[in-house]
MARDRENDO-553371 format. One record per residue: x, y, z of N, C-alpha, C, CB in turn; residue in three letters. Coordinates in nm, 3 decimals. Glycine has a CB too. Layout:
REM MARDRENDO-553371
pt n_px->X&n_py->Y&n_pz->Z&ca_px->X&ca_py->Y&ca_pz->Z&c_px->X&c_py->Y&c_pz->Z&cb_px->X&cb_py->Y&cb_pz->Z&r->ALA
...
END
This chain:
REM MARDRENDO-553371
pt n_px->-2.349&n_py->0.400&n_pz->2.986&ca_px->-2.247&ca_py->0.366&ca_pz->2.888&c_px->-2.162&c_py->0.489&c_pz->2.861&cb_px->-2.311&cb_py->0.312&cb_pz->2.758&r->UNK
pt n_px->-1.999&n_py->0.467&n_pz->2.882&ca_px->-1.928&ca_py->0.597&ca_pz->2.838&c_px->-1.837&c_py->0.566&c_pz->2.707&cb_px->-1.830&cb_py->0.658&cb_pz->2.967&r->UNK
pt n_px->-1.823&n_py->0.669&n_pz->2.606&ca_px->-1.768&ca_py->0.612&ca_pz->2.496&c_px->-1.632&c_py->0.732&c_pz->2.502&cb_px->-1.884&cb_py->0.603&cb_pz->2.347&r->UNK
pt n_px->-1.546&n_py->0.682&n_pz->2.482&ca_px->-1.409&ca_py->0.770&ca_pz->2.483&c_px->-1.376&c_py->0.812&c_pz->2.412&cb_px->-1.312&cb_py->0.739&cb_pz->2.505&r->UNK
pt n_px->-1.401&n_py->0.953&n_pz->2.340&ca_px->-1.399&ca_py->0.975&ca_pz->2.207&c_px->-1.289&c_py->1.077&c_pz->2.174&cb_px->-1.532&cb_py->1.017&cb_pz->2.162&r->UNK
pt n_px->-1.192&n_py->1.016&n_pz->2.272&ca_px->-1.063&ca_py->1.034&ca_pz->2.213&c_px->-0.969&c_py->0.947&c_pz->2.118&cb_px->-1.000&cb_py->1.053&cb_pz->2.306&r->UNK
pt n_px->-1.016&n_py->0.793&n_pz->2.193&ca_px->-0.957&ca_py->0.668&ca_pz->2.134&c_px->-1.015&c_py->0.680&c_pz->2.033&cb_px->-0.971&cb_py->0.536&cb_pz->2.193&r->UNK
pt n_px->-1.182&n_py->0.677&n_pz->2.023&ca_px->-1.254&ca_py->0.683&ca_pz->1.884&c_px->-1.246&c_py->0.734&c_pz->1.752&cb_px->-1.336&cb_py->0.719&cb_pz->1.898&r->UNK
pt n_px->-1.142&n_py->0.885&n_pz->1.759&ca_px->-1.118&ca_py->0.987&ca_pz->1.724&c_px->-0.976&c_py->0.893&c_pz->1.649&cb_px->-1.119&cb_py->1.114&cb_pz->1.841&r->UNK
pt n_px->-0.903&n_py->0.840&n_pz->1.742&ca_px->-0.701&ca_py->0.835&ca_pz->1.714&c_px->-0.788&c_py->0.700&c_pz->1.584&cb_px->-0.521&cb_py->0.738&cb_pz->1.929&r->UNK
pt n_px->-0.830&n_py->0.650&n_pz->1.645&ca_px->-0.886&ca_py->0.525&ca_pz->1.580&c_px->-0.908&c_py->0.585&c_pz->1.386&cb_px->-1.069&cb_py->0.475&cb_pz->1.682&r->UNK
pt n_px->-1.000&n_py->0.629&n_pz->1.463&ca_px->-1.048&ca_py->0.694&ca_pz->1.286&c_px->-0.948&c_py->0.744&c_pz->1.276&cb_px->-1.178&cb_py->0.810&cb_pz->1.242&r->UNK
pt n_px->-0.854&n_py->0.812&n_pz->1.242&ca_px->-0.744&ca_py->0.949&ca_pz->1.244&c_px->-0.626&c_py->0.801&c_pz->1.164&cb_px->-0.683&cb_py->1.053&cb_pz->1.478&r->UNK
pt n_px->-0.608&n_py->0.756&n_pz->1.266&ca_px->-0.540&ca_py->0.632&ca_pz->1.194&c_px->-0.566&c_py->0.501&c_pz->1.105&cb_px->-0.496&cb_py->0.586&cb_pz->1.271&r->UNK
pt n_px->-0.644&n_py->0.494&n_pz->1.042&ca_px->-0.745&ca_py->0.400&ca_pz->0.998&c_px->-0.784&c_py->0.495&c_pz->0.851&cb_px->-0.887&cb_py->0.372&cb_pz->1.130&r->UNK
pt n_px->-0.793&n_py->0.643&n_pz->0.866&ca_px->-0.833&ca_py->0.669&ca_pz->0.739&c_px->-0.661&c_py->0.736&c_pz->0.678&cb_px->-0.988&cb_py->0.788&cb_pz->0.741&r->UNK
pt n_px->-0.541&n_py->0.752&n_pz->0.779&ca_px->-0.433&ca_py->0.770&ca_pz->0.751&c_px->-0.355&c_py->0.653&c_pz->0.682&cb_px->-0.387&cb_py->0.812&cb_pz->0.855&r->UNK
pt n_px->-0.371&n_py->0.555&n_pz->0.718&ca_px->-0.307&ca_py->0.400&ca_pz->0.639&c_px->-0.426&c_py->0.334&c_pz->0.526&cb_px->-0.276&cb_py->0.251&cb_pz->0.787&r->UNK
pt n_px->-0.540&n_py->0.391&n_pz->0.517&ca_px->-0.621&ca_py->0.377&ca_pz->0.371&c_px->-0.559&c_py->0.444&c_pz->0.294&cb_px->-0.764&cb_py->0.420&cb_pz->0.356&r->UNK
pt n_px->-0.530&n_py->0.587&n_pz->0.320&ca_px->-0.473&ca_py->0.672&ca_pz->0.218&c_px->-0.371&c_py->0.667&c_pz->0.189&cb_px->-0.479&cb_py->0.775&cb_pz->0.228&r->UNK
pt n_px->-0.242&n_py->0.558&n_pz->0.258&ca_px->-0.106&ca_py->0.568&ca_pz->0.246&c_px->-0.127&c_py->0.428&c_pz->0.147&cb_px->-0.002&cb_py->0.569&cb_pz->0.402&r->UNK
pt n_px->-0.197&n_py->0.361&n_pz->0.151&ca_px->-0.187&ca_py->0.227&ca_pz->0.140&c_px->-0.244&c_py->0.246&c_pz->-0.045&cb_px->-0.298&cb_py->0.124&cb_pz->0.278&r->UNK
pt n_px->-0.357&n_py->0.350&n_pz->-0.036&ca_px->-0.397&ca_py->0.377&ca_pz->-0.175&c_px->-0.284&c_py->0.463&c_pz->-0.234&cb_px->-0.541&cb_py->0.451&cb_pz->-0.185&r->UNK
pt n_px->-0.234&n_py->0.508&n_pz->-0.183&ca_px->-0.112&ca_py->0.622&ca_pz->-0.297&c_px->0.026&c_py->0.514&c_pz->-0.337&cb_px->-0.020&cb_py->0.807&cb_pz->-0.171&r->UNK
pt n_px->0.047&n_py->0.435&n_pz->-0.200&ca_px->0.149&ca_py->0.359&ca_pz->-0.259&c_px->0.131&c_py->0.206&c_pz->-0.362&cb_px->0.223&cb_py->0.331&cb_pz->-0.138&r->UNK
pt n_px->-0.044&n_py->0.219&n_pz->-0.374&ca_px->-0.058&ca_py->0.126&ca_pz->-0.478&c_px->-0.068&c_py->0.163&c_pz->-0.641&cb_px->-0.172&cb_py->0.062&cb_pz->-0.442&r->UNK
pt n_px->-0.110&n_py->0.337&n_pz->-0.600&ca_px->-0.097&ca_py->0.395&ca_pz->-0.704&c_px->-0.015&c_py->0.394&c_pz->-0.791&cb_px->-0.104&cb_py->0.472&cb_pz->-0.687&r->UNK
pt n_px->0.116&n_py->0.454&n_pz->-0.695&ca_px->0.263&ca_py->0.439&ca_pz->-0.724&c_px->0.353&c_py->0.339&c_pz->-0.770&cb_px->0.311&cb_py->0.461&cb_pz->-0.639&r->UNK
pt n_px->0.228&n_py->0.227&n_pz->-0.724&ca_px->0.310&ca_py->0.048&ca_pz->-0.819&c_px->0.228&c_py->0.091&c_pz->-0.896&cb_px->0.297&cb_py->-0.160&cb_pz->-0.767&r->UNK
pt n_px->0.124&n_py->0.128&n_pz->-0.984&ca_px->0.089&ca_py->0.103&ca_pz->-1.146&c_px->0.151&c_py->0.164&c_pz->-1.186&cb_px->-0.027&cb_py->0.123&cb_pz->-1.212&r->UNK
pt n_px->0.192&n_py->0.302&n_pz->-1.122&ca_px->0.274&ca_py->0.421&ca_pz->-1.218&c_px->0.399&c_py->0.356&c_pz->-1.267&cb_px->0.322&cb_py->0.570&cb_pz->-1.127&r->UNK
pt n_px->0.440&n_py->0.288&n_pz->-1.209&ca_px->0.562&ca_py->0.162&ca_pz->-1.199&c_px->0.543&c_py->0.086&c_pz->-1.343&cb_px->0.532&cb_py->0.029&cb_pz->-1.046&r->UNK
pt n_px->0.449&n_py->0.003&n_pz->-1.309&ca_px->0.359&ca_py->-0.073&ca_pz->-1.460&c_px->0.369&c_py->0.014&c_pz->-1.570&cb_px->0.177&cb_py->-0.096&cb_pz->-1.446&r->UNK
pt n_px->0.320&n_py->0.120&n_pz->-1.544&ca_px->0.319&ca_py->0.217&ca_pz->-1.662&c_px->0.435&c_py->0.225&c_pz->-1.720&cb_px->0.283&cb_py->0.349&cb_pz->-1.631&r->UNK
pt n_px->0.529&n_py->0.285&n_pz->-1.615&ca_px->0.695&ca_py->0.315&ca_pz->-1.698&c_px->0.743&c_py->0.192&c_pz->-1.742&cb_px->0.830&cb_py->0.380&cb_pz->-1.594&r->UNK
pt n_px->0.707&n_py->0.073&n_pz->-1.691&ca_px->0.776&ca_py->-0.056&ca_pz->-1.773&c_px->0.759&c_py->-0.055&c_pz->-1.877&cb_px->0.745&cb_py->-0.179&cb_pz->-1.750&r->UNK
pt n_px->0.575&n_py->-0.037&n_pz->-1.917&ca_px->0.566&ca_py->-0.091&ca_pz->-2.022&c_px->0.546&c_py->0.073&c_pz->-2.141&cb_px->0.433&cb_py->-0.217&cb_pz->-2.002&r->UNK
pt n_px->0.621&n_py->0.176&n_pz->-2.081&ca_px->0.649&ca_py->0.245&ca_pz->-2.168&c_px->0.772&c_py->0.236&c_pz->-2.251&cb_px->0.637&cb_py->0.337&cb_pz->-2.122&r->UNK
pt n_px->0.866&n_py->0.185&n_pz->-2.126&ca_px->0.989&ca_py->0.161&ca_pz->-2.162&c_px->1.040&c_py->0.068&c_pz->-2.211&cb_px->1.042&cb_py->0.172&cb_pz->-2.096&r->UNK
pt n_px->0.911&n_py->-0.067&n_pz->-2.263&ca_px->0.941&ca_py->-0.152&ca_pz->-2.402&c_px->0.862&c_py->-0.099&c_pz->-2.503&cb_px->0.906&cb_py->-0.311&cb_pz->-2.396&r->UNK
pt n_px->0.767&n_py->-0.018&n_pz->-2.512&ca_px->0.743&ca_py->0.075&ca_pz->-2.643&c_px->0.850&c_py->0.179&c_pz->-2.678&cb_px->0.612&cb_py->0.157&cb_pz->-2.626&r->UNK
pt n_px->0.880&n_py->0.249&n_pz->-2.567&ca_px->1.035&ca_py->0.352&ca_pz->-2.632&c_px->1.170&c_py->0.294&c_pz->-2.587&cb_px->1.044&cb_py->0.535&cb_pz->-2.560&r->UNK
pt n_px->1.211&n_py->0.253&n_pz->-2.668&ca_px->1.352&ca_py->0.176&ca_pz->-2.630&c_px->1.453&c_py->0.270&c_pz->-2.524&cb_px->1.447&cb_py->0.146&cb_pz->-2.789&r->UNK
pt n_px->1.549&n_py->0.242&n_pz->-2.462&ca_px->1.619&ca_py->0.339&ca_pz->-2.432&c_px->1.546&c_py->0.392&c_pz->-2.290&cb_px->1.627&cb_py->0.435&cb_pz->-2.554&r->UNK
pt n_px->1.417&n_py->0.350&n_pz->-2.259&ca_px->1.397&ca_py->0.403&ca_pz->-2.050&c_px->1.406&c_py->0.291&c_pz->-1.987&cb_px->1.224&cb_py->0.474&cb_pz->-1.975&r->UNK
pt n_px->1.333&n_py->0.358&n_pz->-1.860&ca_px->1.446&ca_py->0.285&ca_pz->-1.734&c_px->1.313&c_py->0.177&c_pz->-1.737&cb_px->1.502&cb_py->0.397&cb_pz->-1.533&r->UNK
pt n_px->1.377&n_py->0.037&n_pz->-1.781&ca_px->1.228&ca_py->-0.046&ca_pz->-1.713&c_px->1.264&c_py->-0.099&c_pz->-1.635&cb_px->1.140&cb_py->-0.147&cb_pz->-1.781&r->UNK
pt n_px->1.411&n_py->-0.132&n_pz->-1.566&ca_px->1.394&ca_py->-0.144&ca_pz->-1.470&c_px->1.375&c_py->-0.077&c_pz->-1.347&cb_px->1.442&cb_py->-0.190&cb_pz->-1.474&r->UNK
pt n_px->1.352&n_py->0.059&n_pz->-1.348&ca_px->1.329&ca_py->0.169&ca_pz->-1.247&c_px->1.201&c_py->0.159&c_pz->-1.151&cb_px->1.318&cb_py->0.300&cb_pz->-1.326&r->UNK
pt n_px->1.095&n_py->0.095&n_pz->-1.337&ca_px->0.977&ca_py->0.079&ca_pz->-1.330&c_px->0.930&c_py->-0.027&c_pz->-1.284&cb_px->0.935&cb_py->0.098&cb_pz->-1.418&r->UNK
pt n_px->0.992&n_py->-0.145&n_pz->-1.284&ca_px->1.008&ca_py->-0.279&ca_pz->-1.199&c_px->1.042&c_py->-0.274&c_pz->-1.104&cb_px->1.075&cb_py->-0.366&cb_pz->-1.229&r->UNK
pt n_px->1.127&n_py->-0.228&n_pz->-1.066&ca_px->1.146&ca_py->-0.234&ca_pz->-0.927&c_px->1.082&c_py->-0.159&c_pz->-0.814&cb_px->1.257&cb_py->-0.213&cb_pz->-0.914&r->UNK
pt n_px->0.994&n_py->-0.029&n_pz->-0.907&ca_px->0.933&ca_py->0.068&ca_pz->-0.857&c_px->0.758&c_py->-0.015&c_pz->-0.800&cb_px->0.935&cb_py->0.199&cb_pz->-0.987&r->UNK
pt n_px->0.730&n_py->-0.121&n_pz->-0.910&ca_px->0.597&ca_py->-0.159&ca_pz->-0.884&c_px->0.606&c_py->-0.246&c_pz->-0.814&cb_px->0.519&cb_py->-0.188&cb_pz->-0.976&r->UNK
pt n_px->0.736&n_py->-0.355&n_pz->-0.851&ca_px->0.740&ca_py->-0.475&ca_pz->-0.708&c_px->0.722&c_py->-0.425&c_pz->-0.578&cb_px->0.885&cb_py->-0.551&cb_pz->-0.686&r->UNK
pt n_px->0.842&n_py->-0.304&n_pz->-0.535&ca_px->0.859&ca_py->-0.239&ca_pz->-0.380&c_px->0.718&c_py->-0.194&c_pz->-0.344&cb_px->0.971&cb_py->-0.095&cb_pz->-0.369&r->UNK
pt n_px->0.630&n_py->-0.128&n_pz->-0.421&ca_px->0.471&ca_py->-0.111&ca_pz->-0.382&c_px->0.409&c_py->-0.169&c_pz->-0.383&cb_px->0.400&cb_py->-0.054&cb_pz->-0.420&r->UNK
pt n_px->0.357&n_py->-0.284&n_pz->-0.431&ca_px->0.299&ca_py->-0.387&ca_pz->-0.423&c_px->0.344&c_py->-0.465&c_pz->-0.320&cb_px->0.300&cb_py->-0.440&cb_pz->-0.528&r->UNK
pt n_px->0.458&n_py->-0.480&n_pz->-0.314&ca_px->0.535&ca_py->-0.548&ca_pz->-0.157&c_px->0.449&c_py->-0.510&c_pz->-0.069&cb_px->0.694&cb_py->-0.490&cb_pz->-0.098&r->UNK
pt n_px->0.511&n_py->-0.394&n_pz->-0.039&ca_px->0.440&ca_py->-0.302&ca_pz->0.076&c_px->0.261&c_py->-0.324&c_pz->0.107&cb_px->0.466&cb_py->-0.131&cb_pz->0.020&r->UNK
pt n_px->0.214&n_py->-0.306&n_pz->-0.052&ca_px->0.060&ca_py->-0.331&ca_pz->-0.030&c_px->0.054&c_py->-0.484&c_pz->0.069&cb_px->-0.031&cb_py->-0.350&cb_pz->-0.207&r->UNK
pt n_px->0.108&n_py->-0.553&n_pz->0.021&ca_px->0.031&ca_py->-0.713&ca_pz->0.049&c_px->0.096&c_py->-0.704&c_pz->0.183&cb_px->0.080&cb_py->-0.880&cb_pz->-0.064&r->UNK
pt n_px->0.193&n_py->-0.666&n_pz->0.241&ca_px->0.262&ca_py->-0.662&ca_pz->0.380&c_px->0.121&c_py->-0.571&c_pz->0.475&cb_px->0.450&cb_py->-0.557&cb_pz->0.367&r->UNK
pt n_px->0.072&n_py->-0.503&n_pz->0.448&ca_px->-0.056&ca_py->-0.443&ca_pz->0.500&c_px->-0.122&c_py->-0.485&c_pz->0.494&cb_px->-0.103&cb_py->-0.362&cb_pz->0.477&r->UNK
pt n_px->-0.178&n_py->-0.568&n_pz->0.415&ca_px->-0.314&ca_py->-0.668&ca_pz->0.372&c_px->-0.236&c_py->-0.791&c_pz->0.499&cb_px->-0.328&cb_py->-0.740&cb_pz->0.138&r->UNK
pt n_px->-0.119&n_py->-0.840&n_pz->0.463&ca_px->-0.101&ca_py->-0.984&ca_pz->0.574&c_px->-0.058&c_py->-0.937&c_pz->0.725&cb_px->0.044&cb_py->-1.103&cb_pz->0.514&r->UNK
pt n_px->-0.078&n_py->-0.798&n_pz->0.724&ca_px->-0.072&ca_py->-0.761&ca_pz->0.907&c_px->-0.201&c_py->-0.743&c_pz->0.926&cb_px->0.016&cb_py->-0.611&cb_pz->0.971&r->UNK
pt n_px->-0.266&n_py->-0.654&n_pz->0.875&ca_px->-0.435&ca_py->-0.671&ca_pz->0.908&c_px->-0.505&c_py->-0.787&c_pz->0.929&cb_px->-0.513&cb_py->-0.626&cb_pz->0.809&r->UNK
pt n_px->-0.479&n_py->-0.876&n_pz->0.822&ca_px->-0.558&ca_py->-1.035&ca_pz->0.848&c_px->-0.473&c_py->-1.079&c_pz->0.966&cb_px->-0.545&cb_py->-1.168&cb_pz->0.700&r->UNK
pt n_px->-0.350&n_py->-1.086&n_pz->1.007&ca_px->-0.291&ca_py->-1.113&ca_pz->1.108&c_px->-0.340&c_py->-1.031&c_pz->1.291&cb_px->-0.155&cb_py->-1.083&cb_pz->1.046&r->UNK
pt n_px->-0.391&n_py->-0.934&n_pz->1.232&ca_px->-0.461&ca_py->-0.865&ca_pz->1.333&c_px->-0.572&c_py->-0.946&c_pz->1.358&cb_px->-0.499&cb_py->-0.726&cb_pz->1.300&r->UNK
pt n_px->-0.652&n_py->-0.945&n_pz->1.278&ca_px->-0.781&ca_py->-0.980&ca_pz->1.314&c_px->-0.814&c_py->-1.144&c_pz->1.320&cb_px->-0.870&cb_py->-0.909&cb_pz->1.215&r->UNK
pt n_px->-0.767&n_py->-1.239&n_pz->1.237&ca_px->-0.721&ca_py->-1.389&ca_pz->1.316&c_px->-0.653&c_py->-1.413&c_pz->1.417&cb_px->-0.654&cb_py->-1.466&cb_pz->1.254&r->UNK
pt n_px->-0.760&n_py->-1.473&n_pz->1.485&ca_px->-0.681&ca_py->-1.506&ca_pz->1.642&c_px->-0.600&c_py->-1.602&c_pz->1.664&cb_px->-0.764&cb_py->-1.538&cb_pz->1.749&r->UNK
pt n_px->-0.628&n_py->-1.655&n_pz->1.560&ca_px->-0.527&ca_py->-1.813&ca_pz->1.612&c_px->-0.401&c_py->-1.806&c_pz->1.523&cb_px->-0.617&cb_py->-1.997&cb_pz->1.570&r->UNK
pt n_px->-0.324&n_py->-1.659&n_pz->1.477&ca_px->-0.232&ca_py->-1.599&ca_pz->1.479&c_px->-0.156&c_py->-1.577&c_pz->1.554&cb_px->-0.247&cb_py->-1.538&cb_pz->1.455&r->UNK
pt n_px->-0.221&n_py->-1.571&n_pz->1.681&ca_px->-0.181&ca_py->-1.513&ca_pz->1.786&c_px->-0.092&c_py->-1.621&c_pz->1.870&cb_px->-0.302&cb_py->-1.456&cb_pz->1.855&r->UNK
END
């Protein structure tokens, strides 16, 4: 048995690179949440900065979540 532990390597390398992109830009939608709902306690900020900031990340999250399941169902294909 030969295992190629170069592919094995890109594999992991990329796999723990889109966990970590995928966790910062979900981060970045609560931080979103946050400024909304700071910005109906202090009158006068941007809530919509903050809306539009958590929709576009959250977008993004579930667009990663429905290519992965799209990866791995075959009858996607």
């Amino acid at each position: 048995m030969h295992l190629d532990w170069t592919a094995l390597g890109q594999v992991t390398a990329v796999s723990l690179g889109v966990t970590v992109a995928v966790v910062v830009v979900f981060a970045l939608g609560v931080l979103g949440l946050a400024r909304l709902e700071g910005a109906r306690e202090h009158p006068g900020g941007s809530s919509a900065l903050g809306l539009g900031q958590a929709a576009l990340c959250f977008l993004a999250c579930a667009a990663v979540v429905a290519y992965g399941i799209y990866l791995i169902v075959p009858q996607f294909h």
